[in-house]
N, C-alpha and C positions, 0 to 999 in steps of 0.2 A: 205758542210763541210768547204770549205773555205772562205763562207760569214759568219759561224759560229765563223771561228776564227779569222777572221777581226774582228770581232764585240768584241770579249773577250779582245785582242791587245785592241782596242780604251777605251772599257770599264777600264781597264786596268791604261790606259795613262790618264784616265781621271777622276781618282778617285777623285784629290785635283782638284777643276776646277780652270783655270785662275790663274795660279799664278806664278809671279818671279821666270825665274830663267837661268840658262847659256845657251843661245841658240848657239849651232856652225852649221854652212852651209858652207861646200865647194861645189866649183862650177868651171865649165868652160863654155867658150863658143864660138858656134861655127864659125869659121873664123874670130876673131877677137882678135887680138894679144892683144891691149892695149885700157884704157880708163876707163868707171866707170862705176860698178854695185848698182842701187840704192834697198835697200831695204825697203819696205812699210806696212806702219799700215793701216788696212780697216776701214774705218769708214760709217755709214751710206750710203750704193754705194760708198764711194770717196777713195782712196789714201794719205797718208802724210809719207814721209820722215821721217825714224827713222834712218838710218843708210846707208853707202856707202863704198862701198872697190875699190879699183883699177883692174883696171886687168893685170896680168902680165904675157906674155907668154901664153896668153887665159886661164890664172886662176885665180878664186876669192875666198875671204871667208872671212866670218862675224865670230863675237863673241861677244855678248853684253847678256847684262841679260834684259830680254824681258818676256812681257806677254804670260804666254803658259798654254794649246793651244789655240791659237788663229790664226784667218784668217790674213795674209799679201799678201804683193805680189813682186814681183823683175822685176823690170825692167832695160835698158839703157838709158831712156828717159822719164823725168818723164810728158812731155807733151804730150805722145803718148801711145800706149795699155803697160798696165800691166801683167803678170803670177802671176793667184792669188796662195799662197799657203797655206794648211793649215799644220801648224806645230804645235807639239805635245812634246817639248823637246826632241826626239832625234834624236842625231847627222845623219844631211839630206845633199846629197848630188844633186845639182840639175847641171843639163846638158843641159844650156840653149842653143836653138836653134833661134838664132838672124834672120837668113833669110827666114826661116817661118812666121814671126810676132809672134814666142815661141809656132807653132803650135806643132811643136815635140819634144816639149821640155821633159827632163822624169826627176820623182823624185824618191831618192829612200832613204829609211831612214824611214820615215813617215807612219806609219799605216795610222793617219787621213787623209792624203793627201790619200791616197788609198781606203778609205771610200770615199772619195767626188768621186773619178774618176769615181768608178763603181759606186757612185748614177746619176751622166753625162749621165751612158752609156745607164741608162733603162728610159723606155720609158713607159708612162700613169700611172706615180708613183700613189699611192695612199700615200698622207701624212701620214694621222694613222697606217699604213699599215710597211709605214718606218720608222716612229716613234716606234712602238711597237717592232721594229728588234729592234732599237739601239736608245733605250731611254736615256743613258748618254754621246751619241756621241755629240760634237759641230757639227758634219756636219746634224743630225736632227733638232738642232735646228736653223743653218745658211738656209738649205732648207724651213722649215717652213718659216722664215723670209723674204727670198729672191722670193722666188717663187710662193707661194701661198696666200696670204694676198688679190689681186685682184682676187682673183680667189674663197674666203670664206667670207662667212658670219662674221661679230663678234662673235655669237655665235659658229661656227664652231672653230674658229679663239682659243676663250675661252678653247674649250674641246679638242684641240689638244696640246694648252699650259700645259692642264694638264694630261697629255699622256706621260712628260718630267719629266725626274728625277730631283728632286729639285734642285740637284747641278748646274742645267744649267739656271735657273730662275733669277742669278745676270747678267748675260751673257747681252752684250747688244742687241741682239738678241730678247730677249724674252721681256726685256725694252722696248722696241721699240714696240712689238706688244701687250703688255699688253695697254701703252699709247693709239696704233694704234681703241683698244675695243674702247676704253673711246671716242673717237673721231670718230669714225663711227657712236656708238650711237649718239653723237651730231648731226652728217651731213645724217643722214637718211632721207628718203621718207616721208613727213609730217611735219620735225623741220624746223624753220628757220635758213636761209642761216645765218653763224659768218659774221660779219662787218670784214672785213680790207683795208687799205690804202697801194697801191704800186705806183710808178711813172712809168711814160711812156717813152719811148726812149729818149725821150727832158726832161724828168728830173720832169715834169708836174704831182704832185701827185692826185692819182683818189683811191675813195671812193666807195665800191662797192654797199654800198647803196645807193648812189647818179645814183646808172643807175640800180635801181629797181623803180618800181613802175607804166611804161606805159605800160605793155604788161607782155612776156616772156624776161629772159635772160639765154642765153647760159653761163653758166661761163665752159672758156675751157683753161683744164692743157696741156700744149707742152713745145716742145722744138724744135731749129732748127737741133737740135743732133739727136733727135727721126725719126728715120726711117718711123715708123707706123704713127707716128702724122702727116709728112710730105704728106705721101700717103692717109690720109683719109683727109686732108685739100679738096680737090676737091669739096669734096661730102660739106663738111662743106661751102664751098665757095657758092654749087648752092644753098642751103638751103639755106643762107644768103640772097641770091640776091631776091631769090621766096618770102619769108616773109619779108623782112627788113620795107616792107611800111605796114603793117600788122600788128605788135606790137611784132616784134621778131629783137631781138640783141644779138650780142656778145659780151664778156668781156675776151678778151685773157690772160691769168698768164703762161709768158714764166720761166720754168725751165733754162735755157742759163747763162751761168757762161761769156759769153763776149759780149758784148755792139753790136759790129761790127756783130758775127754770127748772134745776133737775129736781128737786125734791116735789112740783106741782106736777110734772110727768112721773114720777112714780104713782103718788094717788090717784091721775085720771085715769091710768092705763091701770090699775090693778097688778100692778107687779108684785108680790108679797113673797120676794126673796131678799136675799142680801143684797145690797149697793154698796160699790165703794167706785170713790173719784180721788183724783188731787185738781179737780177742776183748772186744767190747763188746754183745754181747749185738744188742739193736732201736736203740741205739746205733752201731753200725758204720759207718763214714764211707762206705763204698762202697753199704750199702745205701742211705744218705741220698740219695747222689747219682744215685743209679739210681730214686729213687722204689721203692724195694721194702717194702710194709707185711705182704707176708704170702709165708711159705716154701711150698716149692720156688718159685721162680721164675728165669726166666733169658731170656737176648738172647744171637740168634745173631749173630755178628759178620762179616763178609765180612773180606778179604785188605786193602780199601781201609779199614777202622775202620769200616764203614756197617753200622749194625744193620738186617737183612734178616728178621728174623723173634723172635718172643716169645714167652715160655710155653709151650716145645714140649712135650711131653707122651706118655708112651704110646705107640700107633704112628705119629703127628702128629711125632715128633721123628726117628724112623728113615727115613720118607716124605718128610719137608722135606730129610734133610740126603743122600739116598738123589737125590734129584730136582738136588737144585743141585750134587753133584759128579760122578755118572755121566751 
């Protein structure tokens, strides 16, 4: 009953989707007399600054006319973790918790904010499954977007898009994966690999057809921020070393938004292939064009530009590249 009425609420708040209008947030937070609360636009994974309050007495609060509903987040710092929130135009009151890192932090106000928590809370979601509860909530289609895209087909991708109540299909959420179809088809098993140009830490621009054509190439998405990438680097490093006189290479495309982290994770990991970034972070032109929404990822490439295999993995990557050159 009262997932039923969560869902009527969002339904509800989210009949006009996305639109202008008075957002107010009071707040406090905890042990922290004075200083600044920034509040943040989501954009493609990233954060940007739309607004900031002081704090006074450990109390804050905004009032601007803002996109609703839509995803934001509040932080103290805007170089450090964010509290994403999802707001719905009514007046919310948040109770941030500063020496948690806003683990305990609570909102209260917000139905959609309350849709996302209890989607957090369940576990081996089925997309369509959540979709079909709450087809005109923003928080079905931020999940869709956020969570599953590496995890579906394009075609799946397709008929869960349309699972969604129209109203949510300007959303950029659904932009994103609508584009995401169009470009998986491109970068499929059998098309050839998109050409693009990135520089290397020295500045040195490199052509990714310029290191097709004598063997296999690895083209591998990371970052020095990705946890997973760093951990499966190993495995990536002994493959390297076992094939490299064999006709197997790498073309590393670091995700890394700073100069310094990525070029300090190339020398601790041993990676002693080519790097190229344009250091923009979920912004990155090559991961756009690859379809890449979540790291480690990567396309093997054949000698002809023909991607032959994806997301190799673990012993999946030593066995593919083990089989197609011995």
């Amino acid at each position: 009953m009262k997932k039923i009425l969560i869902s009527v609420i969002v339904a509800l708040a989210l009949a006009s989707c996305a639109e202008k209008t008075n957002l107010t947030i009071n707040g406090t937070v905890e042990g922290i007399e004075t200083g600044k609360v920034y509040l943040q636009r989501f954009d493609n994974k990233m954060y940007f600054v739309v607004d900031s309050a002081n704090i006074r007495s450990g109390k804050f609060s905004f009032a601007l006319n803002a996109e609703i509903p839509e995803v934001y987040g509040i932080t103290l710092d805007t170089l450090r973790s964010t509290y994403m929130l999802f707001l719905d135009g009514n007046p919310t009151t948040v109770f941030l918790d500063s020496a948690q890192v806003y683990r305990n932090t609570r909102v209260e106000g917000s139905a959609l904010h309350d849709l996302f928590l209890a989607y957090r809370q369940q576990q081996n979601v089925r997309i369509d499954e959540f979709i079909g509860q709450h087809p005109t909530s923003l928080v079905a289609a931020y999940a869709l977007y956020r969570d599953f895209p590496h995890r579906l087909s394009q075609h799946e991708i397709r008929a869960n898009i349309a699972l969604l109540d129209p109203s949510l299909h300007n959303t950029q959420y659904v932009k994103v994966l609508e584009d995401l179809v169009k470009t998986l088809d491109a970068v499929d098993i059998g098309k050839v690999a998109p050409d693009f140009t990135l520089n290397t830490p020295d500045g040195v621009p490199v052509k990714l057809s310029d290191k097709i054509g004598d063997g296999y190439l690895f083209l591998d998405f990371w970052a020095a921020w990705c946890g997973p990438c760093r951990r499966e680097k190993p495995n990536v490093v002994a493959v390297y070393n076992e094939f490299k006189d064999k006709g197997f290479d790498i073309l590393g495309v670091s995700l890394d938004h700073t100069l310094e982290n990525w070029k300090d994770a190339i020398e601790s990991d041993g990676l002693n292939w080519t790097h190229i970034s344009d250091l923009q972070f979920w912004n990155s032109s090559a991961a756009t064009l690859y379809g890449v929404r979540s790291i480690p990822a990567n396309f093997l490439i054949d000698k002809n530009g023909v991607i032959v295999a994806k997301n190799l993995r673990g012993d999946n990557l030593r066995i593919t590249v083990s089989t197609l050159i011995e």
